[in-house]
C-alpha positions in Angstrom: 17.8 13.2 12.5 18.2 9.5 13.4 17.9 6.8 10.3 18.6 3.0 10.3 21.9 3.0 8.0 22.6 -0.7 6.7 26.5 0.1 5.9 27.2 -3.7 4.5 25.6 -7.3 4.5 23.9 -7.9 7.6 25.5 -4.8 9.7 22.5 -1.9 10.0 22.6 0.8 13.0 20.8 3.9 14.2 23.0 7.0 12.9 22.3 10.3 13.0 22.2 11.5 9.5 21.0 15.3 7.8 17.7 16.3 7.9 16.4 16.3 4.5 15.2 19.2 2.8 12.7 19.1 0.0 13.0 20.9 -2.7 10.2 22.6 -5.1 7.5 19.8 -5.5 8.2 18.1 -2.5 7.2 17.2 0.7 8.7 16.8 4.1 7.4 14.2 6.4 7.7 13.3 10.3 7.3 9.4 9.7 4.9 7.8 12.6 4.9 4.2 11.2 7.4 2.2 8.9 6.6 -1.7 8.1 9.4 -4.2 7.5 9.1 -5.6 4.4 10.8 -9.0 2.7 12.6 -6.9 0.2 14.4 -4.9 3.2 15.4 -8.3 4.7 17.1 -9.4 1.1 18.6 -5.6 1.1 19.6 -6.0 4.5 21.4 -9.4 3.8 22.5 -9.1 0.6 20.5 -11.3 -1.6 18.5 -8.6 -3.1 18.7 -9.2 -7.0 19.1 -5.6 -7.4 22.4 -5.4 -5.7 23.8 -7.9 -8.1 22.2 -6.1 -11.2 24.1 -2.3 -10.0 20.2 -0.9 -8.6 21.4 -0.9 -5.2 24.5 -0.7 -3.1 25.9 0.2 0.3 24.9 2.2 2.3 21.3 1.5 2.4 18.4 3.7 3.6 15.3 1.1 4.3 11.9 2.2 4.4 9.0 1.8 1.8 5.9 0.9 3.7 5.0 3.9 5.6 2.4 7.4 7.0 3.3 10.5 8.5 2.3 14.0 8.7 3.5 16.3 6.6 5.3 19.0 8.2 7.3 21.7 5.6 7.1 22.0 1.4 9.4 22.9 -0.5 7.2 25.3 -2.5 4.0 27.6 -1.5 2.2 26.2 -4.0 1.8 22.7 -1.9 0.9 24.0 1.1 -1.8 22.7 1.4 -0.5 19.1 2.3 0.6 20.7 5.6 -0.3 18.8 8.4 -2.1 15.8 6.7 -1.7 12.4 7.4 -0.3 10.8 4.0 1.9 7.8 2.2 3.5 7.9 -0.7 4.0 5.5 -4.0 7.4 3.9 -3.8 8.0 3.7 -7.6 8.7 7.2 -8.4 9.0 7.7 -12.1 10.6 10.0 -14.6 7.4 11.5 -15.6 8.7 11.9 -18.8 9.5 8.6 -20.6 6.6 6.3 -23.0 5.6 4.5 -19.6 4.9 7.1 -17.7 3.0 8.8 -19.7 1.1 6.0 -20.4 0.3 5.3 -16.8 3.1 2.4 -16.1 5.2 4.8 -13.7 6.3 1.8 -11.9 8.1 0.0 -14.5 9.8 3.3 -15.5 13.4 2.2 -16.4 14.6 5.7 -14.8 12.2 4.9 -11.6 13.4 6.0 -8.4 12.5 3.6 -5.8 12.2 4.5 -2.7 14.2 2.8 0.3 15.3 0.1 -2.4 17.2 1.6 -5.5 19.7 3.6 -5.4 18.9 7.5 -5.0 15.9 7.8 -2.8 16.4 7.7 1.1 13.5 5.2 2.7 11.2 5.9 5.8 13.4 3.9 8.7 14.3 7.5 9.7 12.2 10.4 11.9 11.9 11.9 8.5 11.2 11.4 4.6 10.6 13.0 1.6 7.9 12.4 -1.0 7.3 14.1 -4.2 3.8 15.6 -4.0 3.0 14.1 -7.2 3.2 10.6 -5.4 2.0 11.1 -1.9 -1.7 10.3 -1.4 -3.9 11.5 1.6 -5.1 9.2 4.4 -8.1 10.0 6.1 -8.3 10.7 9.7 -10.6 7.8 10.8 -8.1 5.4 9.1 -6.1 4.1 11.9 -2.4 4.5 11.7 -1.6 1.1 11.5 -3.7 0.6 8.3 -2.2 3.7 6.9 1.2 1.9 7.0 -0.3 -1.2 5.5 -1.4 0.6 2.1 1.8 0.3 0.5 1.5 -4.1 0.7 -2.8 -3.3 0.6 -1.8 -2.0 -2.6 0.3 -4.9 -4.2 -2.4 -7.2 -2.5 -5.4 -5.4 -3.9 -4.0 -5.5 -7.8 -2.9 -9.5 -6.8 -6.8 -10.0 -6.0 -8.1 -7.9 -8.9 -6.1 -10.0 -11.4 -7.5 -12.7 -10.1 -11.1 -11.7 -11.3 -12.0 -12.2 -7.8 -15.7 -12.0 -7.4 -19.0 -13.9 -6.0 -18.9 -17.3 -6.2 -14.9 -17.6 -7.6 -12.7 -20.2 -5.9 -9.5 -18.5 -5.1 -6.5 -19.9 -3.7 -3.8 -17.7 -1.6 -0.6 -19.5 -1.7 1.3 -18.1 1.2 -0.1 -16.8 4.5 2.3 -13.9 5.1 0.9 -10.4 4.6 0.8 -10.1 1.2 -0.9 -13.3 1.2 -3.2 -12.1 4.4 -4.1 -8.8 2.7 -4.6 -10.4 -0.8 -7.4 -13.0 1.0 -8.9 -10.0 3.0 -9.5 -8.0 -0.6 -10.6 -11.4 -2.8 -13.3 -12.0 0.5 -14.2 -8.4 0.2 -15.1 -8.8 -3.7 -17.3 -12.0 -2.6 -14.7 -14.7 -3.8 -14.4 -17.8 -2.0 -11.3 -17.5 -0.6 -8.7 -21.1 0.1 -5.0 -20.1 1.7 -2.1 -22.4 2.0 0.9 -21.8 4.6 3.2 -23.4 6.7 2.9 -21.4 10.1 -0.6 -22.6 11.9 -0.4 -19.1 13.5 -0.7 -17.4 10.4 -3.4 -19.8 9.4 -5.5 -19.4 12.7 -5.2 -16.0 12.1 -6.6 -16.1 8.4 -9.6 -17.7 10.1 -10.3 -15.1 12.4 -10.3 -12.7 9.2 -12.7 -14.8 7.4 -11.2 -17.4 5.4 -13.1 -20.6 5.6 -10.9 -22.9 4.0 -6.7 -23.3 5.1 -4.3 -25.6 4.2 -0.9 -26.5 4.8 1.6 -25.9 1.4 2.4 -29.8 1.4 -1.4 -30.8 1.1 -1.7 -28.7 -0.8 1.3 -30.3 -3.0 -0.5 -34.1 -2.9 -3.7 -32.8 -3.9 -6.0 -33.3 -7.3 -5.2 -30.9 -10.0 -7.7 -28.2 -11.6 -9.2 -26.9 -8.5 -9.6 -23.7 -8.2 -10.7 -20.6 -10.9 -7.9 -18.2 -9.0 -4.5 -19.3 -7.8 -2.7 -16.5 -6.0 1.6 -17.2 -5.7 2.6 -15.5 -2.8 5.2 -17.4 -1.5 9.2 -17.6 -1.8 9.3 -20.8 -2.3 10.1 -22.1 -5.8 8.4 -25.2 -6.4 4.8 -22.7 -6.1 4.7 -21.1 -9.1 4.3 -24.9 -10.9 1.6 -26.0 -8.4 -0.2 -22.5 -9.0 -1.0 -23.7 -12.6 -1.5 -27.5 -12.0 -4.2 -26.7 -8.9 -5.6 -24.0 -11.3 -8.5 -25.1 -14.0 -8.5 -25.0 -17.4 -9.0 -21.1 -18.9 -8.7 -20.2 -15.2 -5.9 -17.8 -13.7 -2.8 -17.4 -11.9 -1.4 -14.5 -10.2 2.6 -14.0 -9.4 3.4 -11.8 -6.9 6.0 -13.6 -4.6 9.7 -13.7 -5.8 11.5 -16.6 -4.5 15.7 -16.1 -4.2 16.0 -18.5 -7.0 14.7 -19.0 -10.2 11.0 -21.2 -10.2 10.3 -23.6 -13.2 6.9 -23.5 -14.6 6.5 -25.3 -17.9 5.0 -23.4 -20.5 3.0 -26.0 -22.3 0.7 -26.3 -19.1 -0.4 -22.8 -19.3 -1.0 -22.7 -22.6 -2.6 -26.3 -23.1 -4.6 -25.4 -20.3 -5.6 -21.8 -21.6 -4.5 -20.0 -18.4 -4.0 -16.4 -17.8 -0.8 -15.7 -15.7 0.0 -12.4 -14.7 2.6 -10.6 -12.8 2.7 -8.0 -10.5 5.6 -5.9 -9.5 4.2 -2.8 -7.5 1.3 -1.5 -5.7 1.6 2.0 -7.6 -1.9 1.3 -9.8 -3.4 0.0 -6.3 -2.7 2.5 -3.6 -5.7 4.4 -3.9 -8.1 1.6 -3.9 -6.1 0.1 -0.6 -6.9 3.9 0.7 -10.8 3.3 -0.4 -11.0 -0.3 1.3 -9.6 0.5 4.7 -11.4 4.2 4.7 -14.7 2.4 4.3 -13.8 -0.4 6.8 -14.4 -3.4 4.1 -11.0 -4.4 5.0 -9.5 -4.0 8.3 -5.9 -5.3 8.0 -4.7 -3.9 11.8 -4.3 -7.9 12.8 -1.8 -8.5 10.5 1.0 -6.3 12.4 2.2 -8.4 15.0 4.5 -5.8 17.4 5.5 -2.1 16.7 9.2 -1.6 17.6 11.6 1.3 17.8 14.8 2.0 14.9 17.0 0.3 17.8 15.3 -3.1 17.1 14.8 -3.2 13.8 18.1 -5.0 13.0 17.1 -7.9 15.1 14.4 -7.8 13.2 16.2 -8.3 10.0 18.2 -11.1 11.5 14.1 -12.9 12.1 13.9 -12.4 15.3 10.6 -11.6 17.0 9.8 -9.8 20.3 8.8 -11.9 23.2 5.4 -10.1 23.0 4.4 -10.2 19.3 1.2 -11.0 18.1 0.5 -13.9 15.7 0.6 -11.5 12.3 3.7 -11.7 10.3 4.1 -7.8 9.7 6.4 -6.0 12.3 6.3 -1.8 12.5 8.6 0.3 13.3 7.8 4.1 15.2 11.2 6.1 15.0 9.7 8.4 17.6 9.4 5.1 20.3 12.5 4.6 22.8 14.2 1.1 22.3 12.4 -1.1 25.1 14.4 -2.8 27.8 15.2 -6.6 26.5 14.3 -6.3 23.3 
């Protein structure tokens, strides 16, 4: 089959590599739609923090935002996943150690992750394979864009649940990308009043046209009052946001981290605490999935605008590098179909 194969820092190509064959509790998929994700750019170029810490190392299979059908088993018992339309968790744990077992799979210190750590082939590829404990069905009606999106709807959905989102909160995004975009789409959808700070107007506009009454740009944001909202939401890479998250935040209010920025981001301690804030972080959208599922099956959040083009495996290193196609959208989520031939110019 063919896979995108990163074999060193910033040099990825479309290699024709061994069908994979599952084994007894797993699944075999023909992937229709893979997003692009920051973590695979900071894989692709080397400033992952995981290839420093010995998690990950050359060559790289990318791939952890994806749906496809799934089309052999490795055991009768799961046959009857043949055929549907599914995603899976990317945090694939042990199943046997104290986290796990409470629930906390994700921060399993024996975790497979997929199309990130070391050990686990990602989705840039015609095909993957899931355990069947961690694959979770989409329903038909959901379109296959959204089905891609779960694995980000996820991470955004836990980001706005932390966040006590609900009517009448004042909840800022900080950062208009699509974790940012999806985490504004779930807080509105919970009745908050949602605020979202960015750079790129595009991404702004587009925030409108989903709903949010109130944008900003990040450096009004920076010169404005302090203790302003019940709900800031860090989902940025930029370092100097985690410290404005909990000066624009009010007394006994929250702040949620979900962006990682390439460097470390000061935040003194005294402000949280003399302020009586909650800050929580989130690593993964493993507790989340299934509520993503439940809020794009039932249409109260429709997160199709955020994909701005859908390319073929052939383009996806360009990609990497930040470029976009001539024809893409305003959204700032790019998908890949491995079944689509590479267009001409692209």
């Amino acid at each position: 089959m063919r896979a995108l194969v990163v074999t060193a820092s910033r040099r990825a190509s479309v290699l024709d590599v061994p069908d994979p064959v599952p084994a007894a509790g797993e699944l075999l998929v023909d992937v229709e739609r893979v997003g692009i994700c920051g973590t695979d750019v900071e894989l692709y170029t080397g400033e992952m923090a995981y290839i420093d810490q010995g998690h990950s190392h050359f060559p790289l299979r990318l791939g952890h935002e994806w749906t496809g059908r799934v089309a052999a088993v490795g055991h009768a018992a799961d046959d009857g996943w043949l055929g549907r339309r599914i995603t899976g968790d990317t945090m694939l744990g042990c199943g046997h150690c104290a986290f796990c077992r409470a629930g906390a799979h994700h921060v399993c210190p024996e975790r497979f992750e997929v199309g990130i750590r070391d050990g686990w082939p990602g989705a840039l590829a015609e095909k993957v394979l899931i355990p069947a404990r961690f694959a979770y069905e989409i329903p038909e009606h959901v379109s296959v864009t959204a089905a891609a999106l779960v694995e980000p709807g996820g991470n955004a959905l836990r980001a706005a649940r932390a966040a006590n989102s609900s009517p009448r909160a004042e909840v800022l995004v900080l950062g208009s990308g699509t974790i940012g975009l999806l985490a504004a789409q779930f807080a509105l959808a919970a009745g908050a009043d949602v605020h979202i700070g960015g750079v790129r107007e595009g991404s702004l506009a587009l925030a409108r046209s989903l709903g949010v009454a109130h944008t900003w740009q990040l450096d009004e944001l920076a010169e404005s009052a302090s203790d302003r909202f019940d709900a800031v939401i860090e989902a940025t890479s930029n370092p100097a946001m985690p410290a404005l998250s909990v000066r624009l935040t009010k007394p006994a209010g929250r702040v949620v981290y979900i962006g990682l920025s390439s460097t470390s981001s000061l935040v003194d301690s005294r402000d949280i605490a003399l302020k009586d804030i909650t800050a929580v972080g989130i690593l993964s959208a493993s507790p989340g999935l299934a509520g993503a599922i439940a809020h794009f099956a039932d249409g109260t959040v429709v997160p199709d605008a955020i994909v701005s083009e859908v390319i073929a495996l052939e383009e996806v290193p360009s990609r990497l590098e930040g470029r976009r196609g001539a024809d893409a959208g305003p959204g700032p989520k790019v998908h890949v179909d491995p079944r689509q031939a590479e267009r001409s110019g692209s």
